[in-house]
C-alpha positions as a Python dict, from the first residue, in 0.01 Angstrom:
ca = {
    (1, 'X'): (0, 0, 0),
    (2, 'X'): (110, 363, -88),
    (3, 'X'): (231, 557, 226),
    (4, 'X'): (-2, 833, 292),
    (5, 'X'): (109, 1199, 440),
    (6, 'X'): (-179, 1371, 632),
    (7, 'X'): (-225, 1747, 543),
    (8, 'X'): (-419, 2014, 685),
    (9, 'X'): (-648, 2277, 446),
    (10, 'X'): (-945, 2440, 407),
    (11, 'X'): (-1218, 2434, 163),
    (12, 'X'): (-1585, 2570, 87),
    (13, 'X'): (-1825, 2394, 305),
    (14, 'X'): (-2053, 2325, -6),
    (15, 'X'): (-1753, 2163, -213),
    (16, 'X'): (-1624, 1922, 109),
    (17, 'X'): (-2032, 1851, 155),
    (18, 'X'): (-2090, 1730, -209),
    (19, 'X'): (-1788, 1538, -221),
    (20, 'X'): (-1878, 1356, 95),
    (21, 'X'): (-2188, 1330, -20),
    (22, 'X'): (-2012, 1146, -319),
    (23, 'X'): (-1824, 948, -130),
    (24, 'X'): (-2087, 819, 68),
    (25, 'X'): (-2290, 756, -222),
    (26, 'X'): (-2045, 582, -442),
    (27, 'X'): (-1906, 362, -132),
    (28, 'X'): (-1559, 502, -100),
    (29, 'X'): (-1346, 692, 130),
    (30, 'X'): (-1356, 1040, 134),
    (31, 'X'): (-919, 1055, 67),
    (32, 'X'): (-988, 874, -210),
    (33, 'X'): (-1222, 1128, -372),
    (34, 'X'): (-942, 1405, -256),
    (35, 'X'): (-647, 1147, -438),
    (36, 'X'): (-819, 1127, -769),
    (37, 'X'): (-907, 1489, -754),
    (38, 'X'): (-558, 1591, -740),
    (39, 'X'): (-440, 1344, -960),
    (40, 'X'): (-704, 1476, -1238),
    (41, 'X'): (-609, 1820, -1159),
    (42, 'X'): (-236, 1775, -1205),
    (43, 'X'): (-326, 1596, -1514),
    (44, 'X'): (-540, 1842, -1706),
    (45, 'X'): (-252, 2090, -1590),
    (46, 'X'): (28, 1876, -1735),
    (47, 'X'): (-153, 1871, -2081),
    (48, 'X'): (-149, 2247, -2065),
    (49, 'X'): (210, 2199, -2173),
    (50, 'X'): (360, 2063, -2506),
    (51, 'X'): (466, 1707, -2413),
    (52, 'X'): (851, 1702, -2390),
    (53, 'X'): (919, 1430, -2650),
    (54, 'X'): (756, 1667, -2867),
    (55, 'X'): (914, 1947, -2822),
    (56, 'X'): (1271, 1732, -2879),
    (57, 'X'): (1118, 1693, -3202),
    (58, 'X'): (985, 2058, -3265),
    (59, 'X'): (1374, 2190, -3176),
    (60, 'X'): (1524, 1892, -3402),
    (61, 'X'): (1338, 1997, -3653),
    (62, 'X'): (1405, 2348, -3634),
    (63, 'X'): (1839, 2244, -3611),
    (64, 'X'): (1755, 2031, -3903),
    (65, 'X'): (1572, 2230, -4166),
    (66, 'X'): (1744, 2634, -4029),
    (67, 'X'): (1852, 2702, -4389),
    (68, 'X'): (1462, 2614, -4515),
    (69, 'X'): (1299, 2791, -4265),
    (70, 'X'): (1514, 3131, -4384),
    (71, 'X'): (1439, 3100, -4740),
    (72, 'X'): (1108, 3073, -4665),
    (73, 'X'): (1085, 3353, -4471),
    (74, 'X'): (1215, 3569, -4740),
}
């Protein structure tokens, strides 16, 4: 099992109500609701950003094809 560090925050009543409201409903823990919130939050945040591999490419390319890219801009 994953090791779990306890935290302190604070939260709008109405938000921690519906999600133990959700919790309760679907049969899980309330942490749990809390763990895959984060973990969907830092994921929709991550794909804010180009992926790295991609980026490799994107500046590969760019090394690759310099002398194309300034006759075209001509």
């Amino acid at each position: 099992m994953t090791m779990r560090e306890k935290f302190a925050s604070q939260a709008d009543p109405e938000l921690l109500a519906q999600m133990r409201e959700l919790a309760k409903t679907e049969g899980r823990q309330f942490q749990a609701l809390v763990e895959e919130a984060f973990r969907d939050f830092l994921a929709r945040k991550a794909g804010d950003r180009p992926r790295e591999n991609v980026m490799a490419h994107f500046r590969d390319s760019v090394r690759r094809n310099a002398e194309l890219y300034k006759r075209l801009a001509k």
